[in-house]
C-alpha positions in Angstrom: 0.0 0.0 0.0 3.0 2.5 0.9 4.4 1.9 -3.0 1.4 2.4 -4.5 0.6 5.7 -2.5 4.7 7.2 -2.8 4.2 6.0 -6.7 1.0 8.5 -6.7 2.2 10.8 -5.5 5.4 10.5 -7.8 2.9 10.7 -10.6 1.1 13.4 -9.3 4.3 15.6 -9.1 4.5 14.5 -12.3 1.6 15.9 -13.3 2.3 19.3 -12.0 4.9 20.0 -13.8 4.0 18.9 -17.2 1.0 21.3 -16.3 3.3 24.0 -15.1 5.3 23.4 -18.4 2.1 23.9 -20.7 1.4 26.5 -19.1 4.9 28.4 -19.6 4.7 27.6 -23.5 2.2 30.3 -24.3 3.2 32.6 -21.5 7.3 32.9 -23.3 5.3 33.5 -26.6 3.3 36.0 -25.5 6.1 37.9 -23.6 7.1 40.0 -26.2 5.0 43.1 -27.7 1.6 42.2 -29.4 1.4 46.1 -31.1 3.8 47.8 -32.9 3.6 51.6 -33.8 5.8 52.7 -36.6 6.0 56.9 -37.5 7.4 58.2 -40.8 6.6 61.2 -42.7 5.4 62.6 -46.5 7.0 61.5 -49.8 7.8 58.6 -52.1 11.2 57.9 -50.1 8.5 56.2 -47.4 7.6 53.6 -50.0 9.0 50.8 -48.3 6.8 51.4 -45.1 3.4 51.7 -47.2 4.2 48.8 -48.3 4.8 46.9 -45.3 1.4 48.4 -44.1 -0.9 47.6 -47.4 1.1 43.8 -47.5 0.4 43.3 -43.5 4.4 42.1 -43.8 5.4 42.8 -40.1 2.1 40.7 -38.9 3.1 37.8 -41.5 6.7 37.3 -40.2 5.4 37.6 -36.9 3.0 34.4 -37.2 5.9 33.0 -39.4 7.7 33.7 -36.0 5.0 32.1 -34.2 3.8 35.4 -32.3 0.9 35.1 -33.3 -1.5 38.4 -34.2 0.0 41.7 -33.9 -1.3 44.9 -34.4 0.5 47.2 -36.3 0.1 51.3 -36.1 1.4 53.7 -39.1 1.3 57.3 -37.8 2.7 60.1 -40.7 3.6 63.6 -39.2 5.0 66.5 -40.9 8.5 66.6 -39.5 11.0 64.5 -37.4 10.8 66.4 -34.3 7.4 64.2 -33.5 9.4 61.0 -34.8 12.3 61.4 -32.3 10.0 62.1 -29.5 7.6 58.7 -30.2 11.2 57.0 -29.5 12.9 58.2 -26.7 9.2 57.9 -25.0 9.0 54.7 -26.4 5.6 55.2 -27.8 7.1 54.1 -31.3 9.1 51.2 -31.9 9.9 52.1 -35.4 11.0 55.7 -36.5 11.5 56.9 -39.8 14.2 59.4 -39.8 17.1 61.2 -41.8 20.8 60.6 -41.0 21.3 63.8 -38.6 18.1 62.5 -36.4 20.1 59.4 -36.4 23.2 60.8 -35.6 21.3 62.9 -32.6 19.3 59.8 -30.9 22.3 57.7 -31.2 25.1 60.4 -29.5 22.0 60.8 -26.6 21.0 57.4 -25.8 23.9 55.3 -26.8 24.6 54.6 -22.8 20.5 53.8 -22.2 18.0 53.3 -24.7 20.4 52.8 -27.5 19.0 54.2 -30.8 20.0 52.7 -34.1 19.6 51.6 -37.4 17.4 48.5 -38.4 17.1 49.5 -41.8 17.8 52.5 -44.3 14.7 53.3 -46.8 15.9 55.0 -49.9 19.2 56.4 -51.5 17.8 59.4 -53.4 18.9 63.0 -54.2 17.3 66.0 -51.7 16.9 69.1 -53.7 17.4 73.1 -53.1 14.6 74.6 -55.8 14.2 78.2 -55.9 12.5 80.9 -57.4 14.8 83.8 -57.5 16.1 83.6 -61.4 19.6 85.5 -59.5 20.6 82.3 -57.1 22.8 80.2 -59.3 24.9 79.4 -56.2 24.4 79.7 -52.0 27.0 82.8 -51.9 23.5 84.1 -54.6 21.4 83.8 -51.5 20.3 87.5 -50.1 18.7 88.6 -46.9 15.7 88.4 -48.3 15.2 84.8 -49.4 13.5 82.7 -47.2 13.9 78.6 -47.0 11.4 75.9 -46.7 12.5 72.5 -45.2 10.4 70.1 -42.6 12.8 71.3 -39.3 15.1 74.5 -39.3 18.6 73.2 -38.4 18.2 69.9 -37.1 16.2 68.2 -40.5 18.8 66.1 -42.8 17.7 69.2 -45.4 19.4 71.3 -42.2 22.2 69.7 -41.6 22.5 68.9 -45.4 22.2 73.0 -46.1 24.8 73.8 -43.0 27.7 71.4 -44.5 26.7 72.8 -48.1 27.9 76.1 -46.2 30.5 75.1 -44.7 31.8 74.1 -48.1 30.9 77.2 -50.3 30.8 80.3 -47.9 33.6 78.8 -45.3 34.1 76.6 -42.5 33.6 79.0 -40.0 30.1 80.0 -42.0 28.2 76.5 -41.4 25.3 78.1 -39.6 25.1 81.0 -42.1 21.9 80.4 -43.7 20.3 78.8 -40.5 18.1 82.6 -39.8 16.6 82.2 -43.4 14.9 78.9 -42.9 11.5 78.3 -42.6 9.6 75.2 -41.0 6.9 73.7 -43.4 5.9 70.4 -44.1 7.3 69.5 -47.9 3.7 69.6 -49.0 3.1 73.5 -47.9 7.0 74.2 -48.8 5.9 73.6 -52.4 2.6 75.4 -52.0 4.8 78.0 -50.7 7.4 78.4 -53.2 5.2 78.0 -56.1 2.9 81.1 -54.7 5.8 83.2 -53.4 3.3 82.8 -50.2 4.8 83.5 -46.3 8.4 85.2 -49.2 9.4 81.8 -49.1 11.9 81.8 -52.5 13.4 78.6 -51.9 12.4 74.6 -50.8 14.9 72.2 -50.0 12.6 69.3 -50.1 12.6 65.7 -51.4 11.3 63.8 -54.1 8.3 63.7 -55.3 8.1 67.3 -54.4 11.5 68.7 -55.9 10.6 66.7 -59.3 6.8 68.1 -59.0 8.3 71.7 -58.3 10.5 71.7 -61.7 8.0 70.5 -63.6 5.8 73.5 -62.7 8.3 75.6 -64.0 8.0 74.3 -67.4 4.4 75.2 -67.0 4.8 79.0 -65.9 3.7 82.1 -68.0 4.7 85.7 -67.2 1.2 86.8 -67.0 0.4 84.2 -63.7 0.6 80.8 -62.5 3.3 78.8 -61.2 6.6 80.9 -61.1 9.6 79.6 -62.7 11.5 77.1 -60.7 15.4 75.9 -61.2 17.7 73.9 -58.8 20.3 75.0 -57.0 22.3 72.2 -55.6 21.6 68.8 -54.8 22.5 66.9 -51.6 24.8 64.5 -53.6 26.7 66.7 -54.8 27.2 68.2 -51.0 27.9 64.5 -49.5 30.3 63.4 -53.1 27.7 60.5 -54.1 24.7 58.6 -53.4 23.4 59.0 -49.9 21.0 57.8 -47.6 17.7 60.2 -47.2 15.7 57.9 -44.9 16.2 55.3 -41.9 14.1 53.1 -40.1 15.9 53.3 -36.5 14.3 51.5 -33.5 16.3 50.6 -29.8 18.5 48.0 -28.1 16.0 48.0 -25.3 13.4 47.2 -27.3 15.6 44.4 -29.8 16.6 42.6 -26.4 12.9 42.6 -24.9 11.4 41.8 -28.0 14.2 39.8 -30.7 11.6 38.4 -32.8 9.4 41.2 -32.9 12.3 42.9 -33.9 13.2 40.1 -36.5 9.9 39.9 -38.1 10.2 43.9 -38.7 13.4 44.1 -40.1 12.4 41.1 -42.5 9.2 43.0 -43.2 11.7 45.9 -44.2 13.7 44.0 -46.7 11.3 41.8 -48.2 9.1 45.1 -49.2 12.3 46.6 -50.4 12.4 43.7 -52.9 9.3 43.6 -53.8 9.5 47.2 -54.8 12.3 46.4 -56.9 10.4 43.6 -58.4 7.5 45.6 -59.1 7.8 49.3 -59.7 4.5 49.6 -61.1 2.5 47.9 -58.8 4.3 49.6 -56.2 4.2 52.8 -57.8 0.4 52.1 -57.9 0.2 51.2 -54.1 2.0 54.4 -53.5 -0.6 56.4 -55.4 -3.4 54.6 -53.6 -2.2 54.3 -50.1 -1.1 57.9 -50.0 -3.9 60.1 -51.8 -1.0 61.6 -54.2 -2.4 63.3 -57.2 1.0 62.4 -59.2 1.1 60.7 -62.5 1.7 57.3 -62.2 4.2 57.6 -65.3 5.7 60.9 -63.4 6.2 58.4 -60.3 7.8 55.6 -62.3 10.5 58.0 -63.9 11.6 58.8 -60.3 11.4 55.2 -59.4 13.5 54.3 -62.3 16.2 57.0 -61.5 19.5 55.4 -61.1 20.4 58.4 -58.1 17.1 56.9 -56.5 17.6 53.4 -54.3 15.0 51.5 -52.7 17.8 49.6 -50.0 18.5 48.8 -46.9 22.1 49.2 -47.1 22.9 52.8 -45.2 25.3 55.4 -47.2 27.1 58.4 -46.1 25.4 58.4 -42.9 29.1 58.5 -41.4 30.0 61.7 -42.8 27.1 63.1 -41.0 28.3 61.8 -37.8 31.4 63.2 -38.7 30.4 66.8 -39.5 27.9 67.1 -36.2 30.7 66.1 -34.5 32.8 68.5 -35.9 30.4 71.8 -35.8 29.5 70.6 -31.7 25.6 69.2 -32.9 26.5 65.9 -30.8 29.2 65.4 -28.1 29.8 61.6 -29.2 31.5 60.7 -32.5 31.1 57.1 -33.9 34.4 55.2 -34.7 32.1 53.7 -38.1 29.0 53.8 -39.4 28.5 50.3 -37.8 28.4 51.4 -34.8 25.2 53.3 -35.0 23.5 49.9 -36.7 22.3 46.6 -35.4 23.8 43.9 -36.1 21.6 42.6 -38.8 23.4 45.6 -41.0 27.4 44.6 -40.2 27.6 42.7 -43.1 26.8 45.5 -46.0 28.6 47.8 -47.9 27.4 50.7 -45.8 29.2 53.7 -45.3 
């Protein structure tokens, strides 16, 4: 009788903790985040992250993942400043945001949050337009001419415009032009500049806008409409090649509390960045839909098929931004490579 009771109770141990085991299964799955909020703003460049959203790719790699369902959150906002606070208050866990943003969130949170780079969205050419038929050149630029971009001084069109300065008018001239910016959303800043509205007389802006901007010009008359527009530089020419315009930056807390969440995102990211590549049209058509544009869809596939215009993940020139904020006093900590502000999942490119 004493066996058979000690081999109950054996079994009934037993039992416990193949319970307590069952019961731990769904409770490590469901550990991690079951909503993610990504923030970008305006403009073809954010192509990769309509995507993700129309395709439902982050919610397929996470059941692929076996997460299960997760709710996914696009939120688009006029300028970074909004972006950069969603992350540091960790009420986003994906950021769209241009290589000085980066550079910022990475120099402040590199001992705590750690911001970096899961991603980079496009390559592609940032514009200065104007309207002022005298500006060939930034030493052109008067008193009286006023400058659209998303963020005064901080927006990759305002750290782009300082280290154009620093190059043309002189070192110890970066900050120059600074007092003749204006903050507007790229969607205003062409409103603006086409109606001389606010005396805004140039846009340093990003594509579609810069392309839509010159292609008014071609339709101005002396009697009224749009005004003539030309370019003045382009940010390639300022950084000596092909550079990144957007990245998709998320944190180290967040990668270590939630690795597969954070997996599933970054493959979301690359497979849409394929699949545009695969399929300009249909992506240039998802683009038109998803976004309300009232572009051409042949205007949108001219851009698209633009050899200045990348759909990648691979980050470029996002070190010699690092370098110049480092330089001017922007950001108090300096990189040793670009690496160092990317996860892991990026180490093996040919970034820069």
């Amino acid at each position: 009788m004493r066996a058979i009771s000690e081999f109950g109770r054996a079994c009934g141990r037993v039992a416990i903790v193949v319970i307590a085991c069952c019961l731990l299964v769904p409770l490590a799955r469901a550990a991690e985040t079951a909503e993610v909020s990504i923030v970008q703003q305006y403009g073809l460049t954010y192509l990769p992250l309509y995507v993700m959203k129309e395709q439902k790719l982050i919610e397929k790699h996470a059941k692929a993942a076996d997460l299960g369902e997760i709710k996914t959150t696009y939120t688009t906002v006029g300028s970074p400043a909004p972006i950069n606070d969603a992350i540091l208050a960790d009420r986003a866990q994906l950021g769209a945001v241009g290589p000085p943003s980066l550079v910022t969130l990475w120099a402040k949170t590199k001992d705590s949050l750690g911001v970096k780079v899961a991603g980079s969205l496009t390559s592609m050419p940032m514009f200065l337009n104007t309207t002022n038929p005298a500006v060939k050149t930034l030493k052109d630029l008067t008193e009286k001419d006023r400058i659209a971009m998303p963020t005064v001084k901080v927006s990759v069109q305002g750290v782009t415009l300082q280290m154009a300065a620093a190059k043309e008018l002189g070192d110890n001239r970066w900050s120059a032009l600074d007092k003749q910016t204006v903050a507007m959303s790229h969607p205003d800043g062409m409103t603006a500049l086409l109606s001389g509205a606010s005396g805004i007389t140039a846009h340093f802006t990003a594509p579609p806008f810069q392309y839509q901007e010159l292609d008014a010009a071609k339709e101005a008359k002396p009697d009224g409409g749009p005004r003539p527009v030309h370019k003045v530089l382009s940010s390639y020419d300022v950084l000596g090649g092909k550079s990144t315009f957007v990245l998709v930056v998320s944190t180290e807390k967040f990668r270590k509390a939630n690795p597969k969440t954070f997996d599933a995102m970054v493959k979301a990211l690359s497979e849409a960045q394929k699949w545009i590549n695969e399929h300009k049209k249909e992506a240039a058509e998802l683009y038109l839909k998803a976004s309300g544009s009232k572009e051409q869809l042949e205007d949108l596939l001219n851009q698209m098929n633009d050899p200045d215009i990348e759909f990648t993940v691979v980050p470029k020139n996002i070190g010699k931004y690092a370098e110049f904020m480092y330089h001017v006093g922007s950001v108090k900590a300096r990189p040793e490579t670009w690496k160092e502000m990317c996860f892991e999942n990026l180490h093996g490119e040919e970034g820069s």
